[in-house]
N, C-alpha and C positions, 0 to 999 in steps of 0.2 A: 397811847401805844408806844412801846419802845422802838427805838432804831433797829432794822436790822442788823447794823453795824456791830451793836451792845451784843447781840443774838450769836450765839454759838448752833449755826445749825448745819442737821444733817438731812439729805435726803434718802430715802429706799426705793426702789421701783422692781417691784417682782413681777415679771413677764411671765405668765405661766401658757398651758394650755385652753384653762375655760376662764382666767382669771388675771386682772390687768390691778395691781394693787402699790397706790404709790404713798409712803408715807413718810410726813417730815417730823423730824425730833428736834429739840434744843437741847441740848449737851448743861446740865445745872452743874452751878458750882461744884456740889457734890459730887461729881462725876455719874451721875442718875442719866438715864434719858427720857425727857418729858415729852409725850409723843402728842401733837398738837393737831397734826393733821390727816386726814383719813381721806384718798378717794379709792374707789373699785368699782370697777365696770367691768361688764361681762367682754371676755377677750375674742374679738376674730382676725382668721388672719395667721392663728399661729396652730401649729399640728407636731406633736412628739416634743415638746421643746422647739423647733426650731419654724423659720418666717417661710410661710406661704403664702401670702400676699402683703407687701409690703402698706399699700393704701391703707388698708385694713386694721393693721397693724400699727401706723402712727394715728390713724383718729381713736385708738380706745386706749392710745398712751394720752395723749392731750387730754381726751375727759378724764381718765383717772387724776391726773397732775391737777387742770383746771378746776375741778373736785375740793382737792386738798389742800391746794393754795385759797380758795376760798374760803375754806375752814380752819387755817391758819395765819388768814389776813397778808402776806405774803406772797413772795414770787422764785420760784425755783430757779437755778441756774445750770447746775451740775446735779449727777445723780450718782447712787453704787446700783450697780445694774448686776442683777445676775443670769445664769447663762446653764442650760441643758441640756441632755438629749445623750442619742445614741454615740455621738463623737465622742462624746468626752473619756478622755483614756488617764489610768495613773501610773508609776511605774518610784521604783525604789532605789534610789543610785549611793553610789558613796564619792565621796572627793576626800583628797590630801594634801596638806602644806605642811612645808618645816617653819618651827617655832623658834630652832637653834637656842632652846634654853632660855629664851626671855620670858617674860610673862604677857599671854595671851591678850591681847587687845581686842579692840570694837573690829576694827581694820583686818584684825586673823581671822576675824570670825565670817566678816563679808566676803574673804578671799577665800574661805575652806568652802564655803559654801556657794560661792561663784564658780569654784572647781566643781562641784559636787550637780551642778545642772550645767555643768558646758558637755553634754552630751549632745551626741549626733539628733534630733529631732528633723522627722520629715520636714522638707519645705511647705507642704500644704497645712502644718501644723501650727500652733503657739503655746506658748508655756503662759497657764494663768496663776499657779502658783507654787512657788518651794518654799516647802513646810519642815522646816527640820525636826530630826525627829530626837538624836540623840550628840553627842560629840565624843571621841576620844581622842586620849591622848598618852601614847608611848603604850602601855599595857591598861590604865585603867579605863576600862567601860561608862557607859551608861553614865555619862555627864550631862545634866541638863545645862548649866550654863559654864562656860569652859572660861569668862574671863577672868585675871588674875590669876592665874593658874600657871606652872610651870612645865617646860618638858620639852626634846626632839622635836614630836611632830605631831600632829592634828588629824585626826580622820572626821568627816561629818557625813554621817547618815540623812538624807533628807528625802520627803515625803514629794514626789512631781506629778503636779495635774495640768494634760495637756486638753486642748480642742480644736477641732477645725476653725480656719482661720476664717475660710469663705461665711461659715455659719455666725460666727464673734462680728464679722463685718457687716451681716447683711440686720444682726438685732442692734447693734451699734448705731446703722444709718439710720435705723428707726427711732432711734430715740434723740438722732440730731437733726433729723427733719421736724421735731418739735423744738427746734431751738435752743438745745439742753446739750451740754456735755457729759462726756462720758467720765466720772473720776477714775472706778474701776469696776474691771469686770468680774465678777464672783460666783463661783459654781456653789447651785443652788442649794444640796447639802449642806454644803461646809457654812452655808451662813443659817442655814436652820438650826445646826449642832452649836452654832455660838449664841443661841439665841433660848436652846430648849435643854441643853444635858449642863447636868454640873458637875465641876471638878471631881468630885468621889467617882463619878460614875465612870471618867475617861481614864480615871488611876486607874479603877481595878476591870474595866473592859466593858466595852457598851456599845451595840451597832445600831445607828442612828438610820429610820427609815422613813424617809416620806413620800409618802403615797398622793401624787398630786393627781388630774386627772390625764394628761399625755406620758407621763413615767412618773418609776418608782426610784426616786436618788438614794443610795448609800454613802455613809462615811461608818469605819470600822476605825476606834480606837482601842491600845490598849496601851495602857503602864504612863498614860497621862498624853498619849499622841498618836497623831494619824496616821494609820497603817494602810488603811484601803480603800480606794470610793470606785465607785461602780454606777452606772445607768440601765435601768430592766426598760425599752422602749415600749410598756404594757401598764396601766393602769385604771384610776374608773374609767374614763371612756367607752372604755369593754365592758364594763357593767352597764352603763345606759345603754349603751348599743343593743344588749341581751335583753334588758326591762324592753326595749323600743320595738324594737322584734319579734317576740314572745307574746306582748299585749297588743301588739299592734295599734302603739301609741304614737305622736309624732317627739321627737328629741326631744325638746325643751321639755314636756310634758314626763318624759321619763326620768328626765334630770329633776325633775322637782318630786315626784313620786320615789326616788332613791336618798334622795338629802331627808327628806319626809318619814320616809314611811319600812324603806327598806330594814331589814336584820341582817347580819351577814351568818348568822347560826339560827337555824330554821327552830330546834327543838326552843327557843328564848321565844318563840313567836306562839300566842294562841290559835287554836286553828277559825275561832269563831271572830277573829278581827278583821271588819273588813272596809275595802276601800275604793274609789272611786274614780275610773279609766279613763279619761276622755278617748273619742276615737279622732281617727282620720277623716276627712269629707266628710264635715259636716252630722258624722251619723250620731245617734244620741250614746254616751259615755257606760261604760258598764261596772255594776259592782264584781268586782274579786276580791278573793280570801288573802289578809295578806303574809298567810302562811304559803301560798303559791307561791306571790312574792319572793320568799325566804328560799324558796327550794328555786329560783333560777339565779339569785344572788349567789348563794352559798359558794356554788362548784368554783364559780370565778375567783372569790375570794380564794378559793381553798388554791385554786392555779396558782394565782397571785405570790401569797406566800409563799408556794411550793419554789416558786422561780428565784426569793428572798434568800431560801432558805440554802439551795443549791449554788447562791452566789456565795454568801457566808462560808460554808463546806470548801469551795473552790479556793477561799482566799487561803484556806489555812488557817485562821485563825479565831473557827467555832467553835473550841479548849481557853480562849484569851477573853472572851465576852463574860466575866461571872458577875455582871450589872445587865447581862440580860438586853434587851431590843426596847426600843424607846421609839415610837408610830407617832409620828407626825401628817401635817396636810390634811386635806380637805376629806380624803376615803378614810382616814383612821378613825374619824368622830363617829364613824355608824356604828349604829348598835350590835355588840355583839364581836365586834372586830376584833377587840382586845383579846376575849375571853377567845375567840376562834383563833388569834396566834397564838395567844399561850400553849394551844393546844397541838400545834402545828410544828410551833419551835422548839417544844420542850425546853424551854426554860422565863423565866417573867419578862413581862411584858406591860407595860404604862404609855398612855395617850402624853405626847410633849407638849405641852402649852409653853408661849414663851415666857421667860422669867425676868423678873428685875426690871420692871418700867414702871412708869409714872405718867398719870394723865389719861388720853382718854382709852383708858384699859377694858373699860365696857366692849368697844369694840374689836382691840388687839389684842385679849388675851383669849384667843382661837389657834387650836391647830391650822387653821388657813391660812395666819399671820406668822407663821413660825419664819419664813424666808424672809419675808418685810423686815422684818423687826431684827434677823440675823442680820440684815443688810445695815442695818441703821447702829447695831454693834460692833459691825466689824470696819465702818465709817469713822467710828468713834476713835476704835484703835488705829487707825491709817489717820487721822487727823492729828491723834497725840504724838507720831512718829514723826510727822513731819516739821511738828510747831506750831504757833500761834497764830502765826500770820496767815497760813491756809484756810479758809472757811470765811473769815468775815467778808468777804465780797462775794459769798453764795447765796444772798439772798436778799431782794431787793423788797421794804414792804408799798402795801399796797398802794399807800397813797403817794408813794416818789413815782410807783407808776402809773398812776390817775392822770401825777402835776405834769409830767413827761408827755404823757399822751397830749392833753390839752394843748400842751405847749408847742405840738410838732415834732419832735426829740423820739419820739420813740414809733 
């Protein structure tokens, strides 16, 4: 077994609603990421995105990690943690510096764009990311990258996503009460879009949707960058809750009857397919049609979108999408969902699987992993910024910590 040292790795840890999913990659020569290790355990503790009981909430971080490092022979250190819910706000600002006619530097470019987020932000708030969008300079527009470049002065447009600060803290603690640092924190979207849309699709305009089951995140791109993200505090949860309600099933039971069995467009469904209820207390289980099924899924779905669709409208920029919406997470895999936005959105519509890995893909190439695996890309690129020397002390393998334990040391 190699050193970890030799080992270029990374960690993911996607805290969701129903789902605790932490996954390690090794960074290959080729710039691939080999994803090695896999844990997920069912998540409690967390509700909308955000920590409702903290206990809760670090024991189904530790099994997912403990999971993964055992499948990857390995010991975690640091993680890319991402982060959602209703707080999270974006906004669009501009900055300016003079250039006095030199040629633009690394250093103009950190300082237009230092300008460009020293806005006022609430105290209760934090800035998790500035995303620049475009740069000018004196009269010409729409400059992707402004270095070597001449001219007076510099404007830079950039994309700001903020979050509550108490919220970034209280998922934070949770994951250093397992002993793990935090490297950074990543709103949920923006690491699924790095993980599920490709370049053509953010040139010519593509709203990225994933439907976990506490919310639905957005990121809106257009002309190759990010214009808009959004949080709808509404997703499956509402659908099991309707199954659990309706059939008078208990949760879990409806959760497995929806991942199973559900359609989200009733006319796709036979009316003579049927399926098998269990009840409450003990009573014995009942058959239903799961064309019923289909007619209490439907409406929610059809909600759901509707909520998408008047996000999209609102931002201004449903004339900028002509690549269409791209459904990610764990509710876009049901049947029929696609075809039911298409129908919704007026315009195409495709399930995101992540793209570009290597290794055990059997189980991460699922719209459920699209955040995992955004986390482990966009790890990738925060690693390469940094340099070399960041990462090799992330990851201790298993047997230095066997020989430690023995030893007293650890």
């Amino acid at each position: 077994m190699s050193k970890a040292t030799e080992r270029n790795m990374i960690v993911g840890l996607d805290i969701g609603t129903n789902k605790v999913t932490a996954l390690i990659g090794e960074v290959l020569p080729d710039g691939e990421i080999n994803v090695i290790g896999v844990g997920a355990t069912t998540a409690r503790g967390m509700d909308k995105g955000g920590v409702n009981d903290l206990n809760l909430v670090v024991q189904t971080i530790q099994r997912a990690v403990d999971e993964a490092e055992l499948m990857a022979d390995c010991r975690v250190a640091s993680v890319y943690l991402n982060i959602s819910g209703r707080h999270i706000a974006c906004q669009n600002e501009n900055g300016m510096v003079p250039i006095n006619e030199a040629e633009v530097t690394q250093d103009d470019v950190d300082n237009v764009i230092h300008a460009a987020k020293s806005v006022p932000i609430a105290q209760e708030r934090r800035i998790l990311h500035v995303l620049p969008q475009e740069f000018v300079i004196d009269s010409q527009e729409s400059i992707k990258s402004p270095i070597g470049m001449s001219g007076v002065r510099m404007e830079a447009k950039v994309h700001i996503i903020t979050c509550a600060n108490d919220m970034a803290k209280n998922i934070v603690k949770a994951v250093e009460r397992c002993g793990l640092t935090v490297d950074k924190l990543i709103f949920s979207a923006l690491a699924s879009s790095i993980s599920v849309l490709t370049e053509d699709e953010k040139d010519l305009g593509v709203a990225l949707v994933d439907m976990g089951a506490g919310t639905i995140d957005i990121c809106l791109y257009s002309g190759g960058v990010l214009r808009h993200t959004a949080v709808i505090p509404a997703a499956g949860n509402q659908v099991t809750s309707d199954i659990a309600k309706i059939f008078r099933t208990p949760l879990n039971h409806a959760e497995e009857i929806k991942t199973q069995y559900a359609c989200a467009l009733r006319q796709l469904v036979s009316m003579e397919d049927n399926i098998d209820v269990p009840s409450v207390g003990g009573r014995p289980s009942r058959s239903m049609s799961r064309h019923t099924l289909a007619e209490v899924v439907e409406p929610r779905y059809q909600e759901l979108f509707e909520l998408v669709r008047d996000e999209i409208k609102q931002s201004g920029l449903d004339e900028q999408i002509a690549a269409g919406v791209v459904l990610t997470g764990g509710c876009a895999k049901m049947e029929g969902a696609i075809e039911f936005a298409e129908e919704i959105f007026q315009m195409p519509v495709r399930l995101g699987e992540p793209l570009g890995i290597k290794g055990l893909t059997d189980y991460v190439q699922d719209p459920v992993y699209a955040t995992a695996v955004g986390l482990l890309k966009y790890g990738q690129q925060d690693m390469a910024m940094q340099g070399p020397e960041r990462s090799k002390t992330d990851v201790i393998s298993l047997w230095q910590r066997l020989h430690s334990w023995f030893k007293g040391e650890f």
